[in-house]
N, CA, C and O atoms as CSV, one atom per row, in Angstrom:
chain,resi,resn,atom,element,x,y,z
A,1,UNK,N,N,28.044,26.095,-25.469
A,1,UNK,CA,C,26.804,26.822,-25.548
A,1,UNK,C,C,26.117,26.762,-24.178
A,1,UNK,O,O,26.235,25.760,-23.473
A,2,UNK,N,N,25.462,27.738,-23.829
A,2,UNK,CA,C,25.155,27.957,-22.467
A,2,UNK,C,C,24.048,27.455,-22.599
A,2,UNK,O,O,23.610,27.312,-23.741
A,3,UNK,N,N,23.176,26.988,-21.315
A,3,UNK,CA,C,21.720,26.630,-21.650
A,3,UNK,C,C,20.716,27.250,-20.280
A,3,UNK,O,O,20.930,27.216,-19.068
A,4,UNK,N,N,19.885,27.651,-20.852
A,4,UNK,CA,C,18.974,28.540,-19.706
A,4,UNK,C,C,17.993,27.291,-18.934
A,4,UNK,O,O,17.165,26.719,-19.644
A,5,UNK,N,N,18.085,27.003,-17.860
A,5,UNK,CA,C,17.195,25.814,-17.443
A,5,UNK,C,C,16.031,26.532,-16.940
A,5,UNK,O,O,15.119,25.706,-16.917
A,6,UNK,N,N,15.570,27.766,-16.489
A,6,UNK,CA,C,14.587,28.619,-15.729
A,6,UNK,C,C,14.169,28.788,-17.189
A,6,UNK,O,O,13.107,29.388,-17.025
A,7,UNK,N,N,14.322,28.638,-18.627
A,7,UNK,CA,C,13.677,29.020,-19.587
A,7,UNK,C,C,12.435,28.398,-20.251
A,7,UNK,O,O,12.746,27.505,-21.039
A,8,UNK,N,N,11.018,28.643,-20.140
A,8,UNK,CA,C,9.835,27.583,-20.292
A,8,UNK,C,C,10.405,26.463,-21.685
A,8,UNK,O,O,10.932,27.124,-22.580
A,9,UNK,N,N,10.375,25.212,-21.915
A,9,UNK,CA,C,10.546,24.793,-22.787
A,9,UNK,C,C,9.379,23.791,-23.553
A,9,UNK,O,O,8.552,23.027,-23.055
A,10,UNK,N,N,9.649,24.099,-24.841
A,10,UNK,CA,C,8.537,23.258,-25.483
A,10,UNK,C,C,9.101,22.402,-26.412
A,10,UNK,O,O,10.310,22.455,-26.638
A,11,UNK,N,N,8.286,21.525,-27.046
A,11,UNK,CA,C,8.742,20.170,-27.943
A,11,UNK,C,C,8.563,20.849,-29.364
A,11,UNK,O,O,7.516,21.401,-29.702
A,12,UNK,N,N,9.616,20.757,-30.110
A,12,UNK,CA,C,9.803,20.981,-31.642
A,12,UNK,C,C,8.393,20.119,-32.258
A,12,UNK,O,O,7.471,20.804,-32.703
A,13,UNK,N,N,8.291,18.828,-32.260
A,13,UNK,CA,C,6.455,18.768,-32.239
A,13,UNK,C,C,5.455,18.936,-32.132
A,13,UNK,O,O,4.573,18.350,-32.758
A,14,UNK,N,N,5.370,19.412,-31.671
A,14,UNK,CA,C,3.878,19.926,-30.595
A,14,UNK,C,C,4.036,21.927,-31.112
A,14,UNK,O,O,4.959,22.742,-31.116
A,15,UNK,N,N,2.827,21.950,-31.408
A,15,UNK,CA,C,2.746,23.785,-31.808
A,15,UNK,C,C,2.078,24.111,-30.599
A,15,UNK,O,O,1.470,23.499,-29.721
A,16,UNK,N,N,2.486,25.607,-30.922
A,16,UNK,CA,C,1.739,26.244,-29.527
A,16,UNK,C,C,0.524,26.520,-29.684
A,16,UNK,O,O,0.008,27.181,-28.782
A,17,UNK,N,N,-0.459,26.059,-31.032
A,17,UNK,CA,C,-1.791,26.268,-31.307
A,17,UNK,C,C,-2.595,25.339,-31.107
A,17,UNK,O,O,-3.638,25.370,-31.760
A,18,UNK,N,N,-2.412,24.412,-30.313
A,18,UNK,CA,C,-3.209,23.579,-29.970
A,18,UNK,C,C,-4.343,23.483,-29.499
A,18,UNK,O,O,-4.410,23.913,-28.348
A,19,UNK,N,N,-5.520,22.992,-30.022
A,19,UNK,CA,C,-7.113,23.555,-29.176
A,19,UNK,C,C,-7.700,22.539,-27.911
A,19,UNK,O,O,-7.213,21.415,-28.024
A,20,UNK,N,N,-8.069,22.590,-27.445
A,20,UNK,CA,C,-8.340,22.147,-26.351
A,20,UNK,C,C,-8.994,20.331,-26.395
A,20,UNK,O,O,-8.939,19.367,-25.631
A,21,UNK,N,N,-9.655,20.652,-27.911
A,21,UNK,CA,C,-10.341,19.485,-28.465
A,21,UNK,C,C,-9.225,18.562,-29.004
A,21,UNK,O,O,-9.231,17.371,-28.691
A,22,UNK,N,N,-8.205,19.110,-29.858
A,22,UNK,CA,C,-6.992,18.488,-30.281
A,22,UNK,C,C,-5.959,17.687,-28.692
A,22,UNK,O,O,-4.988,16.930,-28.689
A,23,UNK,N,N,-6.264,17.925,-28.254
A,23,UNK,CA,C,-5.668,17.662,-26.495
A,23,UNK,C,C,-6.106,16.184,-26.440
A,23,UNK,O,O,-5.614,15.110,-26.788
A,24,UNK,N,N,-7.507,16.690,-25.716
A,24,UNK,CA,C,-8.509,16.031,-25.429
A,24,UNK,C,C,-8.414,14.432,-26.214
A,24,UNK,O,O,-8.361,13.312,-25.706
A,25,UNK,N,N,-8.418,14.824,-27.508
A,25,UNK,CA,C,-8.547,13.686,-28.192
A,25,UNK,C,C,-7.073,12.902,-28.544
A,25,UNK,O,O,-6.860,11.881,-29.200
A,26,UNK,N,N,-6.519,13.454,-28.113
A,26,UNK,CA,C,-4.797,12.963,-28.260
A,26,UNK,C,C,-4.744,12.210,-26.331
A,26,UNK,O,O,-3.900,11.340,-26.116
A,27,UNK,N,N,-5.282,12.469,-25.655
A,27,UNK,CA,C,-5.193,12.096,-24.791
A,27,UNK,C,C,-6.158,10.833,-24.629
A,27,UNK,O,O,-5.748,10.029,-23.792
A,28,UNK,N,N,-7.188,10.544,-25.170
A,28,UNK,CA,C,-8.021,9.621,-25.299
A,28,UNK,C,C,-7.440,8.488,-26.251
A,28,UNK,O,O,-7.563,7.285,-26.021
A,29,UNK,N,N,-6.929,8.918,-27.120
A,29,UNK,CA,C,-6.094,7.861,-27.905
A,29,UNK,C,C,-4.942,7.268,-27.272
A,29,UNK,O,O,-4.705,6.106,-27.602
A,30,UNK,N,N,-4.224,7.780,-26.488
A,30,UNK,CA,C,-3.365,7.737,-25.857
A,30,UNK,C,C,-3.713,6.441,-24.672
A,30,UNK,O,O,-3.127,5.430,-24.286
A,31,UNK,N,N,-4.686,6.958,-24.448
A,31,UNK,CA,C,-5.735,5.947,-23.275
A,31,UNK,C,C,-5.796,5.037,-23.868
A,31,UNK,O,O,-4.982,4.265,-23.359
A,32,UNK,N,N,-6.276,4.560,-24.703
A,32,UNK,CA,C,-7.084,3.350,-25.784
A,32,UNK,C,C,-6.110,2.621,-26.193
A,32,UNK,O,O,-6.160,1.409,-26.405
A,33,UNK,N,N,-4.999,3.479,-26.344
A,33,UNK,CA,C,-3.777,2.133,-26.727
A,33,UNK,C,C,-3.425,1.637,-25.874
A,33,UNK,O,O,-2.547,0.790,-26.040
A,34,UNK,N,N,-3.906,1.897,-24.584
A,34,UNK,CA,C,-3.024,0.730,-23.268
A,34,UNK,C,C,-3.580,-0.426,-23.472
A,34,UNK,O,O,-4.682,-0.732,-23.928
A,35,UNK,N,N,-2.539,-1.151,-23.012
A,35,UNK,CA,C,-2.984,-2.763,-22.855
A,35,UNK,C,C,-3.699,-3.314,-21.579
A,35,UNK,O,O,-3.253,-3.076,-20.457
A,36,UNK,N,N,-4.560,-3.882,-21.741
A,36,UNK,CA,C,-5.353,-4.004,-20.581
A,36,UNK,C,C,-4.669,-5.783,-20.262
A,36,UNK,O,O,-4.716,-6.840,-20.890
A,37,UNK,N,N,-3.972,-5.271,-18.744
A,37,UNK,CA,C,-3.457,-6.175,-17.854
A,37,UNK,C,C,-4.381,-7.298,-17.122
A,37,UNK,O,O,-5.508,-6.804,-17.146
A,38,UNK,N,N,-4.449,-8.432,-16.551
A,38,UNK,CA,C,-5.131,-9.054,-15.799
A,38,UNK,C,C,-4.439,-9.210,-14.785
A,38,UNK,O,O,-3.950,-10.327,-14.615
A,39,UNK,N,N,-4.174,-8.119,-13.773
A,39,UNK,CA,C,-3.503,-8.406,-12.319
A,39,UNK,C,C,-3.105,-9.632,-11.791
A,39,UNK,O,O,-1.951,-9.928,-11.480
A,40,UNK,N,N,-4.164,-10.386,-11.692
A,40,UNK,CA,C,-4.542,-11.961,-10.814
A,40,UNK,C,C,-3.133,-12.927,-11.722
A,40,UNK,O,O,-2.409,-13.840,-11.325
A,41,UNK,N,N,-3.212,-12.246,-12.969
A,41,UNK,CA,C,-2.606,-13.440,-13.900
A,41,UNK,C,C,-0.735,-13.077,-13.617
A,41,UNK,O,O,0.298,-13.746,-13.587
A,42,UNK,N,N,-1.131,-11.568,-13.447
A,42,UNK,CA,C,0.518,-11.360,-13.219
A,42,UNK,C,C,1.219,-11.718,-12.385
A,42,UNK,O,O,2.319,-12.269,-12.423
A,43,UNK,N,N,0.373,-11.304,-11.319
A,43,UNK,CA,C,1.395,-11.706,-10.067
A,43,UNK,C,C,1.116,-13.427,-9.575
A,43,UNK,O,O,1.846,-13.989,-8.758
A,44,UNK,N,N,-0.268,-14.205,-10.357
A,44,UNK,CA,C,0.737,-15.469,-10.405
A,44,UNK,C,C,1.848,-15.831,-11.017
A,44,UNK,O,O,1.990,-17.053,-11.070
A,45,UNK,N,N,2.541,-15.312,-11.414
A,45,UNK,CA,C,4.024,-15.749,-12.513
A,45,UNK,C,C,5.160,-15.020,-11.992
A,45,UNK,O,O,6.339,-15.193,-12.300
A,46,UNK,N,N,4.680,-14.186,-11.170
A,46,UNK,CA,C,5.763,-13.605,-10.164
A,46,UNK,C,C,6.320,-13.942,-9.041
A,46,UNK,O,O,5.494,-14.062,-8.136
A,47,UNK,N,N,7.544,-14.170,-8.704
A,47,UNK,CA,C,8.033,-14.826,-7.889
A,47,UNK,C,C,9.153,-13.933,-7.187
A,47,UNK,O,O,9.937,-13.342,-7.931
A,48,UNK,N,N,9.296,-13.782,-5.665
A,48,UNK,CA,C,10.127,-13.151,-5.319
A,48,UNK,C,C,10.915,-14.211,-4.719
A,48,UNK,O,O,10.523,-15.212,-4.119
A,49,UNK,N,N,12.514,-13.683,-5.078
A,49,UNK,CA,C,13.806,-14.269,-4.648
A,49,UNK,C,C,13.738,-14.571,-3.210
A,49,UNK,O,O,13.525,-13.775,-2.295
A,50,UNK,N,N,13.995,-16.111,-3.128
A,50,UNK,CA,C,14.180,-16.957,-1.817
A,50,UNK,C,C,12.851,-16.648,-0.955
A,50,UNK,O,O,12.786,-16.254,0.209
A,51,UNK,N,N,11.785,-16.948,-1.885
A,51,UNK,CA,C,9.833,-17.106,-1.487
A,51,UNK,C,C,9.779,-18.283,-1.553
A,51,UNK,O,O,8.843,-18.781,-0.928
A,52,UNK,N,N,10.760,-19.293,-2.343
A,52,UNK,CA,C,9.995,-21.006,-1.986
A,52,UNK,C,C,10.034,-21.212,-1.002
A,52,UNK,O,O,11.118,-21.274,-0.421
A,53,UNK,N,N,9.101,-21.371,-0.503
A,53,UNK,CA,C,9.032,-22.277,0.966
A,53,UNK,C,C,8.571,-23.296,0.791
A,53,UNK,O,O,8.167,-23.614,1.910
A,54,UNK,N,N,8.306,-24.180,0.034
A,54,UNK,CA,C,7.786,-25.720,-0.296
A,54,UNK,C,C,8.294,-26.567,0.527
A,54,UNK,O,O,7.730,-27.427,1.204
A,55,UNK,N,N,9.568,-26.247,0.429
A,55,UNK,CA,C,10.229,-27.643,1.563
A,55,UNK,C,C,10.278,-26.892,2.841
A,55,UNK,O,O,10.785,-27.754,3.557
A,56,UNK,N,N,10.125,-26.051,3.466
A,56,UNK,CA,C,10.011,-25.400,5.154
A,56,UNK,C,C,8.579,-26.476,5.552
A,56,UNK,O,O,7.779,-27.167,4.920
A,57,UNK,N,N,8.817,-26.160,6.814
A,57,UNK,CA,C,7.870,-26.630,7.584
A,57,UNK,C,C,7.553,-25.444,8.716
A,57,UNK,O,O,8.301,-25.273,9.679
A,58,UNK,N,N,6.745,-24.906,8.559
A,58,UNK,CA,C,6.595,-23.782,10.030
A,58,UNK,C,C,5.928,-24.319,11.246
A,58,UNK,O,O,4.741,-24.622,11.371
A,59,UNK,N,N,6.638,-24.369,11.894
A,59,UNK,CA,C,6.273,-24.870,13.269
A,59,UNK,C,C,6.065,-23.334,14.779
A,59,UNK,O,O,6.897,-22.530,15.199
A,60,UNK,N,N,5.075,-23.483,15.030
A,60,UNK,CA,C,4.698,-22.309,15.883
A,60,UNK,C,C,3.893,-23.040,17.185
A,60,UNK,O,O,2.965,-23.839,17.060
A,61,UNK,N,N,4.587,-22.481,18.709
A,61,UNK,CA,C,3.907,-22.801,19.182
A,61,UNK,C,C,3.338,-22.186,19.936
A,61,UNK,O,O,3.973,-21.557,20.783
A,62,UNK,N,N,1.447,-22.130,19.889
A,62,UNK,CA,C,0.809,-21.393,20.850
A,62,UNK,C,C,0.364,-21.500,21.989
A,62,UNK,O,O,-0.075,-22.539,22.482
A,63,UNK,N,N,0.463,-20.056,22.693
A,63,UNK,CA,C,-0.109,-20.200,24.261
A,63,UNK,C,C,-1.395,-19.369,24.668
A,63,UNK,O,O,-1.832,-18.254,24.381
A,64,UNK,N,N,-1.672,-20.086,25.214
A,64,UNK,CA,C,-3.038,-19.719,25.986
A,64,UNK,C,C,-2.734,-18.022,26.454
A,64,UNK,O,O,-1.681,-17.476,26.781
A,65,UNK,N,N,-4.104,-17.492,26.330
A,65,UNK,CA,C,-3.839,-16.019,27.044
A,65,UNK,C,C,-3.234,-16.145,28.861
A,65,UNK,O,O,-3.864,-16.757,29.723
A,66,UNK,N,N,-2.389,-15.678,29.019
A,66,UNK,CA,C,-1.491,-15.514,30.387
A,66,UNK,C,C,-2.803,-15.053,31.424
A,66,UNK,O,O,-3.866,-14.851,30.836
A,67,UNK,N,N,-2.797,-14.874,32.942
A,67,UNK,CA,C,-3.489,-14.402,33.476
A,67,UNK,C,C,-2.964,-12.895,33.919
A,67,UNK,O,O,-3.580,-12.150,34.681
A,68,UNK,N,N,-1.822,-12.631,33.343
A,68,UNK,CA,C,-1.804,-11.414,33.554
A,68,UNK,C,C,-1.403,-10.661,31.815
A,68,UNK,O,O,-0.336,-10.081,31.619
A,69,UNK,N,N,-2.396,-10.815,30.802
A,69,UNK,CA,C,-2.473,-9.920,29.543
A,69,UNK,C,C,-3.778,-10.186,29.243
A,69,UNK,O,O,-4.458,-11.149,29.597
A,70,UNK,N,N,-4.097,-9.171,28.501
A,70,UNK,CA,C,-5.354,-9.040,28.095
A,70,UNK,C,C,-5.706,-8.691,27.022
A,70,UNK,O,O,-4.869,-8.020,26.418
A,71,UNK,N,N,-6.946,-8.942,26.349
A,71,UNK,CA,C,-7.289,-8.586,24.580
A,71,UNK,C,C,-7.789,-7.450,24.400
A,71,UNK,O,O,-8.882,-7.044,24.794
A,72,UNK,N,N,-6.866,-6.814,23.698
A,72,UNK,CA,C,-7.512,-5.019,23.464
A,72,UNK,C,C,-8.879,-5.627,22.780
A,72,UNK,O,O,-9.006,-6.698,22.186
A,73,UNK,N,N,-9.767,-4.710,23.023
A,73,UNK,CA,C,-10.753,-4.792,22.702
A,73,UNK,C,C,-11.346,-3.704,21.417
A,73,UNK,O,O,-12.504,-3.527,21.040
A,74,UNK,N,N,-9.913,-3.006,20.879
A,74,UNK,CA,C,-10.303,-2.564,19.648
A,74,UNK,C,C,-8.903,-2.916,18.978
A,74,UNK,O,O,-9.185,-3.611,18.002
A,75,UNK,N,N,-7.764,-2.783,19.038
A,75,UNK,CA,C,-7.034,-3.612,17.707
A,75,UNK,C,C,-6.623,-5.325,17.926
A,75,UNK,O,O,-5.727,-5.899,17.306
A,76,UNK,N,N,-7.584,-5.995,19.039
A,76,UNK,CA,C,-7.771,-7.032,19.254
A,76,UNK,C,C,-6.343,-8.076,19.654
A,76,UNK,O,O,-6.228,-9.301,19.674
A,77,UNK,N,N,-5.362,-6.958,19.948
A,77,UNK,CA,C,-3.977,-7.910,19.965
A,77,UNK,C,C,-4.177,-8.218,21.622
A,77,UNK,O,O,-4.933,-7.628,22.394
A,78,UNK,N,N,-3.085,-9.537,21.961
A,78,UNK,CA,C,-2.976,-9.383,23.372
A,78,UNK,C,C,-2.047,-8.824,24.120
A,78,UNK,O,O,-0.933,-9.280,23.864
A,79,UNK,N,N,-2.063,-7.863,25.104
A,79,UNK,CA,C,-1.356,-7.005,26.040
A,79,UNK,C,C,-0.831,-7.554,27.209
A,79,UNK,O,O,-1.580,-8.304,27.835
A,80,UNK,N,N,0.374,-7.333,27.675
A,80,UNK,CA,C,1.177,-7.520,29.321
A,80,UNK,C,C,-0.121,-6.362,29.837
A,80,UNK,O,O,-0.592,-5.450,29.157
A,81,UNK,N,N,-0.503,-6.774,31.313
A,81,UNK,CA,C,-1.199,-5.233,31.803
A,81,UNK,C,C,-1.025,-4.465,31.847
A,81,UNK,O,O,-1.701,-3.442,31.958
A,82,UNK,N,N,0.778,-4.838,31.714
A,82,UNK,CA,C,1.064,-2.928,31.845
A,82,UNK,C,C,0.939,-2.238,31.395
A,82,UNK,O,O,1.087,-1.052,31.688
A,83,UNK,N,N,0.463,-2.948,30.083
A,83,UNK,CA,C,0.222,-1.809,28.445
A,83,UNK,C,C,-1.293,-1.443,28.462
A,83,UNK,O,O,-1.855,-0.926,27.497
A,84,UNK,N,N,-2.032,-1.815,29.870
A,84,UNK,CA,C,-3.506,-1.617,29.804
A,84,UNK,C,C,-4.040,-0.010,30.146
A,84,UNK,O,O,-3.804,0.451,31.263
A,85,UNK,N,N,-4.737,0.770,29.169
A,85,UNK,CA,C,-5.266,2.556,29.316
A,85,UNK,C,C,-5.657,2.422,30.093
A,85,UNK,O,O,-5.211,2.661,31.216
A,86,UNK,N,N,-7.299,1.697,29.592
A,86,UNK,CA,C,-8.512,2.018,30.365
A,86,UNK,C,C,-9.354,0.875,30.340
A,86,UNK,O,O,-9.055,-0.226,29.876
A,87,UNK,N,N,-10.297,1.168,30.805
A,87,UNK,CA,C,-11.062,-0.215,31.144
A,87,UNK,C,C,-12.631,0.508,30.958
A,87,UNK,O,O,-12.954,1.042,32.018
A,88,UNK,N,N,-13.533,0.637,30.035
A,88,UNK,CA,C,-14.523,1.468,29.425
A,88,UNK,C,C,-15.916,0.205,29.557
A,88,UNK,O,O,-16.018,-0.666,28.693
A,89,UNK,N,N,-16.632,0.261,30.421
A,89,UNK,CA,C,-17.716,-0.515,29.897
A,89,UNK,C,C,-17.433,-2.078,29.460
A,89,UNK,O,O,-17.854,-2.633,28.445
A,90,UNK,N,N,-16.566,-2.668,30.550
A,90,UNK,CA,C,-16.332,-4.033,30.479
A,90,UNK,C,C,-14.936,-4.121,29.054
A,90,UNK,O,O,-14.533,-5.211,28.649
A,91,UNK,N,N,-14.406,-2.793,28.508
A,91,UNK,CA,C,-13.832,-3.178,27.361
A,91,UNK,C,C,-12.573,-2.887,27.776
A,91,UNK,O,O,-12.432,-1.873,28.458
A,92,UNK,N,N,-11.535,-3.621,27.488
A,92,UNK,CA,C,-9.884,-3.088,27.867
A,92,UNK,C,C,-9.097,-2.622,26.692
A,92,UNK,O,O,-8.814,-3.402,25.783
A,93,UNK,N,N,-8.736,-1.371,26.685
A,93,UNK,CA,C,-8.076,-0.891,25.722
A,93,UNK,C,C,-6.578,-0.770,25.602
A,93,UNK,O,O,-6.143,-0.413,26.696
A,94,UNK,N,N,-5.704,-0.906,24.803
A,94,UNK,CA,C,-4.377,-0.761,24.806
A,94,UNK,C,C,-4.044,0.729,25.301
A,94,UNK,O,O,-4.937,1.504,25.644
A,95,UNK,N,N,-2.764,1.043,25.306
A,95,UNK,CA,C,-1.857,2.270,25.504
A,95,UNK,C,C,-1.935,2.504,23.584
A,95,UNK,O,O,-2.682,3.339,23.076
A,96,UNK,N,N,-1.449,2.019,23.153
A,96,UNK,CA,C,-1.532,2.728,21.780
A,96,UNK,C,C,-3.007,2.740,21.202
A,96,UNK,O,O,-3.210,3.564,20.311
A,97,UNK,N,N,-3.856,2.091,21.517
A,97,UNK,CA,C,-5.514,2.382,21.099
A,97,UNK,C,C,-5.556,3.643,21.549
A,97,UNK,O,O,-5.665,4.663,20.868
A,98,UNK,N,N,-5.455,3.536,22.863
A,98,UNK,CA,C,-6.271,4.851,23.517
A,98,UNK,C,C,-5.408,6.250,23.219
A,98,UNK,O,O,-5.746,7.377,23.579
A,99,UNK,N,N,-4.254,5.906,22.500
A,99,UNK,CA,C,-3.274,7.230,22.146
A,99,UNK,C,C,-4.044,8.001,20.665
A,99,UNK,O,O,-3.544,9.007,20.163
């Protein structure tokens, strides 16, 4: 049997006399039966594969700003100079800020 897929299709349930109010209120019920989730509670119990880090130790070590990089002064990261635009009113801006 051939089947027309470009052909509008409707649900053997559902009539085509439906009023706008009958909708409406099928859609509100529809609403009302959800279960109301507590986010906070879910994703404490969620755990993603190889996330324990309990036994790591992170060790990082930081350095002082260089005398030749500088702190964008709007996405606040620090820059080599070479990555320096402009220099606006005492403020130093990145190459990708100022793009």
């Amino acid at each position: 049997m051939a089947t027309d897929y470009d052909a509008p299709r409707r649900d053997t349930e559902e009539s085509g006399d439906d009023s706008l109010e009958e909708l409406k209120a099928r859609r509100a019920d529809a609403q009302s039966g959800s279960v109301d989730v507590d986010e906070a509670e879910v994703a404490e119990n969620f755990e993603l594969p190889g996330a324990d880090l309990a036994d790591e130790e992170l060790t990082v070590k930081v350095l002082p700003m260089q005398n030749d990089e500088f702190r964008c002064s709007s996405c606040f990261l620090v820059h080599h100079r070479s990555q320096l635009a402009s220099q606006k009113k005492g403020k130093l801006i990145c190459r990708d800020c100022a793009a």
